[in-house]
N, C-alpha and C positions, 0 to 999 in steps of 0.2 A: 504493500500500500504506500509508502515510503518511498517505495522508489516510481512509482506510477506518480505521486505527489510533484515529486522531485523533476521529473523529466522536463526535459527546455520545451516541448510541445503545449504540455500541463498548464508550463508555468505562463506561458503567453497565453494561452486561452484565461486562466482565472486573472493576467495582468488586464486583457481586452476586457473582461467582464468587469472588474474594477473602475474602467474608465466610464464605460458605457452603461454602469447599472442606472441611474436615473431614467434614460433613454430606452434602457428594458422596462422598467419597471413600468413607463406608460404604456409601451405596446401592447407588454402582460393587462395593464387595465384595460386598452380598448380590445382587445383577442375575449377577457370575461364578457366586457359589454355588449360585445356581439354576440355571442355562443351561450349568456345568460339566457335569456329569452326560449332558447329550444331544451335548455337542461330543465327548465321550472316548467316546461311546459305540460299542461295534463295530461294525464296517461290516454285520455277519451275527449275529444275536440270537441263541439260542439257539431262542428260540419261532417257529414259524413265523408270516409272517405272517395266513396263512389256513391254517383247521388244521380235518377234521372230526370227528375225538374227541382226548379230554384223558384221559392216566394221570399219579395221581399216587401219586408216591411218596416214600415216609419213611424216610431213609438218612442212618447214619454215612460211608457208603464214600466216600472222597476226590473227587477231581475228573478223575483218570484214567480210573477203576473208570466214573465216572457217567456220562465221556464216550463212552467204548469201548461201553458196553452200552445206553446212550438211540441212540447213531446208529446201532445196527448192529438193534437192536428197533425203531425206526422205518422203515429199510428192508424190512426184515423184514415189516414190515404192512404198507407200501405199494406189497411185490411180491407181497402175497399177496392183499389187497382191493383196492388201490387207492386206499387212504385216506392222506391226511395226518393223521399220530401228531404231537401234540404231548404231551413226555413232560415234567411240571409236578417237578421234583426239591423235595423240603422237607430240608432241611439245616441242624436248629436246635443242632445240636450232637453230643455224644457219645450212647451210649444211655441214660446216664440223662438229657440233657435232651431224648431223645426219650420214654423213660419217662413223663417229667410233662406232657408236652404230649400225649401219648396220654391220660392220664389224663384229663387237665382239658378235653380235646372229648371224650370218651366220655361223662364224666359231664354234661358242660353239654345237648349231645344227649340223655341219656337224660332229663334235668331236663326239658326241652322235651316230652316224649314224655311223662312221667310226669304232667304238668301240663297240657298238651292233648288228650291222645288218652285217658287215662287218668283225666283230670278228678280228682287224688288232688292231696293240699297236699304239695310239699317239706319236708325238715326237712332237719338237719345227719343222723338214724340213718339218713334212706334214704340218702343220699350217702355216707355210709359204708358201707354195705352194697350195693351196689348193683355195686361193680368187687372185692370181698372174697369170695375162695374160700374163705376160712373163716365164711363167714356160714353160719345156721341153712340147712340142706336145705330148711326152709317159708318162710324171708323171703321176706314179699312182694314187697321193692325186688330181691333180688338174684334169685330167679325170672321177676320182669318183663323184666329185664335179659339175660337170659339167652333168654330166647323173643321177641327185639324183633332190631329191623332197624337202630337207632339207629346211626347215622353218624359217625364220625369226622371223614369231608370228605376224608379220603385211602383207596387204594387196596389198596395192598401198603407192606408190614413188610420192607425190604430192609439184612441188614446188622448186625453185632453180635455176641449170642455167644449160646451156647443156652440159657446162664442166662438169660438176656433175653427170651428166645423164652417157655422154660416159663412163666415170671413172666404175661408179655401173655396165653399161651392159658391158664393157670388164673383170671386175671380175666375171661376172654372175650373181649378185644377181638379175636385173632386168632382164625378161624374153618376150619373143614375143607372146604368148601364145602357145596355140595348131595348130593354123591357119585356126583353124573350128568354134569355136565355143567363144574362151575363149583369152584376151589379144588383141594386139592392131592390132595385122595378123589377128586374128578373124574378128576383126572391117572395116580390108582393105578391105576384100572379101565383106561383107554386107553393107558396103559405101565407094566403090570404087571414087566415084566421090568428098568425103572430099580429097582426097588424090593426090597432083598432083599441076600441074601450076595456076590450077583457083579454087584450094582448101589452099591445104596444101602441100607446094613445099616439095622435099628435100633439096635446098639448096637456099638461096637467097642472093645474094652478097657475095657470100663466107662464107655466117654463116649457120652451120646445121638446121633445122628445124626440122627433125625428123630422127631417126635412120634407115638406108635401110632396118633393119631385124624386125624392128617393136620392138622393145624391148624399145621406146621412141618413145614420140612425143610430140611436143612445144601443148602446151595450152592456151598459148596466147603470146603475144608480150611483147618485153619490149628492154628498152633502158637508155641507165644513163645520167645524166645530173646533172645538178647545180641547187638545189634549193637555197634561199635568201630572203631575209627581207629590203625591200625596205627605211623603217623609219632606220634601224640600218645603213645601207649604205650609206643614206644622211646626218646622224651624224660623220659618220667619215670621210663625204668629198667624197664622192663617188656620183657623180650625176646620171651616167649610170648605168641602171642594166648589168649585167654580160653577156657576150655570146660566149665565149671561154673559154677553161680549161687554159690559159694564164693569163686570169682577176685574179684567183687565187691566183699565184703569186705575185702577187700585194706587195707588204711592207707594203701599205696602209690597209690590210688585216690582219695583223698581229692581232696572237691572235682570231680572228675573225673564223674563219674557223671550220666548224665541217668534223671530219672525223673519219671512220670505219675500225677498223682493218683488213685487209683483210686476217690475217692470221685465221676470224672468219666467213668469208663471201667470197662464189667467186664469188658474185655477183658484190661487190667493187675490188674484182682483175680483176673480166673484164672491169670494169672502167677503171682500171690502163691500162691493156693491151689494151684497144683503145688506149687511151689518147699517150702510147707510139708508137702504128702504124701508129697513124696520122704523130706525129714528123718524124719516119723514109718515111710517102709518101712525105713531104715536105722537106724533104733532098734528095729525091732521084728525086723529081721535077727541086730542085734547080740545082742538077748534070746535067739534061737533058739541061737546058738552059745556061749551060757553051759553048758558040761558040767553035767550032773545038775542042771538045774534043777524045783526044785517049783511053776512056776509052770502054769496047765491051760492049752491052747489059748485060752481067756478073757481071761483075767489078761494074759498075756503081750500080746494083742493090744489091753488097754485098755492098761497101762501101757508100752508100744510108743506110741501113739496121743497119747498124754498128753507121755511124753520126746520125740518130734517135735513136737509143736505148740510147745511152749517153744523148740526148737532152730530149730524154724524162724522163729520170732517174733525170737527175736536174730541172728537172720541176717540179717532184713529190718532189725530195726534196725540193724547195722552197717552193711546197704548206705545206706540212707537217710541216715547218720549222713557215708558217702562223697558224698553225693550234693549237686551245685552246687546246684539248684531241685528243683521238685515244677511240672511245666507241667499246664495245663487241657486241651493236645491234645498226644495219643499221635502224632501226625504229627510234632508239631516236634523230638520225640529224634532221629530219623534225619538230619535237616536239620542238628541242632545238631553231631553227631557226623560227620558228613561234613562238615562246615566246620572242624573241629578246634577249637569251642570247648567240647567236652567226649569224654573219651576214649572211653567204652564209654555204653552202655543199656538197658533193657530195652524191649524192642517185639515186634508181631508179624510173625511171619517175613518177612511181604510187603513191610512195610515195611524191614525190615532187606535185605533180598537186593534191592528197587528202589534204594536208596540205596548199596550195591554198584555195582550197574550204572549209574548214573548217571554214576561219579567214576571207573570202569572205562577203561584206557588201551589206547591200540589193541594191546599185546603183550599185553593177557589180564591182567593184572595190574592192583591196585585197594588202594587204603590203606585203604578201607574195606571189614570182612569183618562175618558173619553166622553166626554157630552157635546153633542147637537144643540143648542139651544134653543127651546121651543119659542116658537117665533120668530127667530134671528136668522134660521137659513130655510132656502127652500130647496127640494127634492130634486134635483136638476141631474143629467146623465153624460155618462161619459162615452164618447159613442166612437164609431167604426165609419170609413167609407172606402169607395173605392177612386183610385186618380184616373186622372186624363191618361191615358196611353200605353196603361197598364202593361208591362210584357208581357202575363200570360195573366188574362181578365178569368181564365176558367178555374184556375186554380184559386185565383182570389175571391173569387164567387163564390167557392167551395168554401174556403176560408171565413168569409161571413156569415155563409149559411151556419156551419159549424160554432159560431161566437154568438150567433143569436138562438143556435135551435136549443133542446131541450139538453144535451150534452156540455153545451159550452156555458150555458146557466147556471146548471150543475158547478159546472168547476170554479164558476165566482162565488158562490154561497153556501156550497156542503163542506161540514168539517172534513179533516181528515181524515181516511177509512173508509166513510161512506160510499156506498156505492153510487159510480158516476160521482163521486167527488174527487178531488185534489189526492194528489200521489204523497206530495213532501211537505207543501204551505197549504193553511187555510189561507185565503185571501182574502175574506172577510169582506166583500161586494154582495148588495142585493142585488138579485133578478130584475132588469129590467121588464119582465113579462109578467104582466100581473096575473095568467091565469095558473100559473106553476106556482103560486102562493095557495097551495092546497093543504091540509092538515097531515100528509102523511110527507111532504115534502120539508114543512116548517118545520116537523120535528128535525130534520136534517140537516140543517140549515145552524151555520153560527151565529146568527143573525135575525133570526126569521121574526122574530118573538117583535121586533123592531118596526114592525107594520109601517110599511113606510109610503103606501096608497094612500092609508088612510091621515097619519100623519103630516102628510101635503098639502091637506085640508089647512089646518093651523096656520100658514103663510101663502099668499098669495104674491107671486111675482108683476110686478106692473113694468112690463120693457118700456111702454111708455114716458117712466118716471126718471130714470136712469139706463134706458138703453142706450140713447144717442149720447152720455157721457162715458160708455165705460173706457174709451180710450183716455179720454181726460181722467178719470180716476185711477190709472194706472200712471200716468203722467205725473199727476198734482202729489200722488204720496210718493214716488219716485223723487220728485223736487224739492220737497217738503221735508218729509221726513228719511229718506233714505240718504239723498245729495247733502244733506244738513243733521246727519244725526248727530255730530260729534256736540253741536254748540243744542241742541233742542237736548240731546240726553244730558248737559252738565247744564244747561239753564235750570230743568224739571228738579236736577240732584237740590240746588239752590234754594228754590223753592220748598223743596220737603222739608231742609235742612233747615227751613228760614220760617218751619209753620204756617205753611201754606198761604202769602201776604196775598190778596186778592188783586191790587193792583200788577201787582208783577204775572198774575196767573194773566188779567185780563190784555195784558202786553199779549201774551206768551201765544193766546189764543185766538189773536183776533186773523180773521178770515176774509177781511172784506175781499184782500183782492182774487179771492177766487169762492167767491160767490158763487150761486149757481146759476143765474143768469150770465156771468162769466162765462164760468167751465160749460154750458150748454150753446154760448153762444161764440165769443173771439177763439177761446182755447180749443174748442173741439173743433173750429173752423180752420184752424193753422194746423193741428193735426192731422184732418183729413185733406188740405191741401199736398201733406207728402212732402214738404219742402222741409228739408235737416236744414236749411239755414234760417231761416225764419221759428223754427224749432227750436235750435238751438239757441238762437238772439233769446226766446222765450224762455226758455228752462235758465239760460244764466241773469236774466232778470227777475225772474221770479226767487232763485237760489238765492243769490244775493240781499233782494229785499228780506229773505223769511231769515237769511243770518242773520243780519242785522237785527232783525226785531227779537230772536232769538238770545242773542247776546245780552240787548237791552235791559229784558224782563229777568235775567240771570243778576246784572249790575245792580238792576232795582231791588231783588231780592235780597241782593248782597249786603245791600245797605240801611236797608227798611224804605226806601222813597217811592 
């Protein structure tokens, strides 16, 4: 060994290695960096290795939701054909950064289309026009768009909220199919009786269910509410759990609070937009029980409409004002709140009652709970479609039919075990189909006991009240409270801190400049014009103004004035 040490060969190789170790020792990092990725990789892919059709699909829905319903639709086809499904998931984020990535292949494909087949020169008006339901009835770009086959490169629209849906089918990307064969018209005709009052309404308390032209349909239910941490809540002096979006508010709460940007999710903007429809039924309740009022039916229901938007807007700012962060995914509230590093949140039901059950002790009992607040949300669904161009529309037809039939009901509402239920995760989703709400089914059901037909009764949705602002109220608390949390969360601390001085509170809250005649009228008018610079000019005036006033009401606290 010694003399293999020794040799002048040896000794130049470990002299070379001495010079050059730094210079090895990156290579050696990037050689792991590369060859990482295939040694961790799982023993079992998700793709198969040989596969003879490809769905894909474009989905918010988690990785429970995607695994429960890709393995159970893949058997599904390969006891029904014989074929090997491989089911291609796209998962670029929330629905709005599915939003812009629908946008940007619609348009890039119809670009293609417009310039090849069409032999016509692009400009910036046709792309503009082209995905715009408010374009002229004669545009050239958006009637071409409209009678074309143009590709997105995905399948099926799985997942989100109906605002999202309506949004994609009034640009066209989602489609109704043929009405024979293929898409969710295909599906009316060959299960006429899913569709309907003791199926699948179109509308129920005022919320869409499915689109009239078939281009959408709710896939299951869903509702927002407050999840919470029972231990965390009894540390800071809170003995009741939660059961209004008021409790939020709270001071008591402060810091405590998880909450979701909604400029990332509109699923938590229709959080908000309940949470402010209910304010305006209870102002316009209040109005009705004024003795001898001279105000008409009219009156009373604008100036109702107006006292709630306000009331609701500072409601959202106090919660916000409670609230630790603002996260980019609505998944991580439940997680954060079931770990105890924040007490309460707002999220959708599924999420809140999975993260229950998760932390759920074998005597039934669970530190983390989940309420709906009656009154404060309405029943509203989270639905399926199919896109413009679909590469294979047969498959994806199948795929629908399968998410809405009696099988794929099953897999959003039966615990686990049951038959026709969930393999690995309950999922904890009601049945959008109200006639599978049978008493041998509820028993099966983790949920079922939650009657949630009937409880939609309790709140009526008025799109009239708040439809034409929900862009604006994903905007105004994006500006407000998201873009300005740092001086709104240490003003609120000032305030608690300072005994709550009223004038400092009424700094803290005033709202004139977004009013609801505002947000109904300039701000949701610059919004739907689409112009980011005029957007922009808007959101850094509006930022700026609410610091300042922000800061203010912190000063004033600070000092008693």
């Amino acid at each position: 060994m010694n003399a293999f040490l020794q040799h002048p060969r040896t000794q130049a190789v470990l002299a070379w290695l001495q010079v050059w170790r730094k210079e090895l020792a990156v290579v050696l990092a990037l050689l792991l960096t590369m060859v990482g990725p295939f040694l961790l990789k799982p023993a079992q892919s998700t793709a198969p290795a040989r596969y003879d059709r490809r769905l894909i699909i474009i989905s918010p829905h988690h990785d429970r939701i995607r695994e429960e319903f890709g393995q159970a639709f893949a058997a599904h086809w390969k006891k029904s054909t014989g074929q090997t499904l491989f089911i291609d998931w796209r998962v670029p984020g929330g629905t709005s950064e599915i939003a812009m990535l629908i946008k940007s292949e619609a348009t890039a494909a119809f670009q293609q289309h417009w310039q090849r087949d069409l032999k016509k020169t692009w400009s910036p008006a046709v792309a503009q026009a082209c995905l715009n339901p408010k374009a002229a009835p004669d545009d050239e770009a958006r009637k071409a768009y409209l009678a074309s086959n143009v590709s997105t490169g995905m399948d099926v629209f799985f997942g989100g909220g109906a605002y999202d849906f309506e949004q994609q089918a009034k640009a066209g990307t989602l489609v109704a199919g043929d009405g024979a064969t293929t898409g969710i018209s295909g599906l009316m005709k060959k299960h006429p009786d899913w569709f309907g009052e003791n199926g699948i309404p179109e509308k129920l308390s005022g919320e869409p269910f499915r689109d009239p032209q078939g281009r959408w349909c709710g896939a299951c239910l869903s509702s927002s509410g407050i999840v919470f941490n029972r231990d965390v809540l009894r540390r800071i002096g809170i003995a009741d759990d939660p059961d209004a979006w008021e409790d939020l508010a709270d001071p008591r709460y402060y810091g405590q609070i998880a909450l979701s940007d909604p400029g990332k999710s509109g699923s938590v903007t229709k959080a908000l937009e309940m949470l402010i429809q209910q304010q305006m039924q209870i102002a316009i309740d209040r109005l009705k029980a004024v003795p001898n009022s001279k105000l008409t039916p009219e009156q009373l229901e604008a100036q109702g409409v107006a006292e709630g938007w306000n009331e609701g807007l500072r409601l959202i700012l106090r919660i916000s004002a409670n609230a630790r962060y603002f996260t980019d995914f609505s998944t991580k509230i439940p997680l954060e709140v079931a770990r105890g590093d924040a007490g309460a949140g707002m999220c959708i039901d599924f999420y809140g009652r999975s993260a229950e059950e998760d932390v759920r002790k074998a005597d039934g009992t669970s530190r983390v709970g989940f309420i709906a607040p009656l009154g404060g949300t309405s029943i509203s669904v989270d639905p399926i479609g199919l896109l413009r161009g679909a590469p294979d529309p047969e498959i994806a037809t199948a795929f629908i039919e399968f998410v809405l039939g009696d099988a794929g009901q099953k897999l959003w509402s039966f615990r686990v075990g049951e038959a026709g239920g969930p393999r690995h995760h309950a999922l904890r989703r009601l049945s959008v189909r109200h006639d599978l709400y049978t008493p041998e089914n509820i028993a099966r059901m983790s949920d079922g006991k939650e009657a949630p037909f009937e409880k939609a009764q309790a709140f009526t949705y008025h799109p009239e009240r708040t439809g034409a602002a929900f862009s604006a109220i994903r905007f105004l608390v994006r500006v407000i409270c998201v873009d300005s949390h740092n001086e709104l969360h240490a003003a609120w601390k000032e305030i608690i801190d300072n005994d709550m001085p009223e004038r400092a509170i009424t700094v803290l809250e005033d709202l004139t400049r977004v009013k609801y005649e505002a947000a109904t009228g300039t701000i949701s008018k610059i919004l739907a014009a689409r112009d980011k610079t005029q957007e922009t000019r808007l959101a850094r005036e509006l930022g700026d103004a609410f610091r300042t006033q922000f800061i203010r009401a912190r000063t004033m606290a600070r000092h008693g004035s």
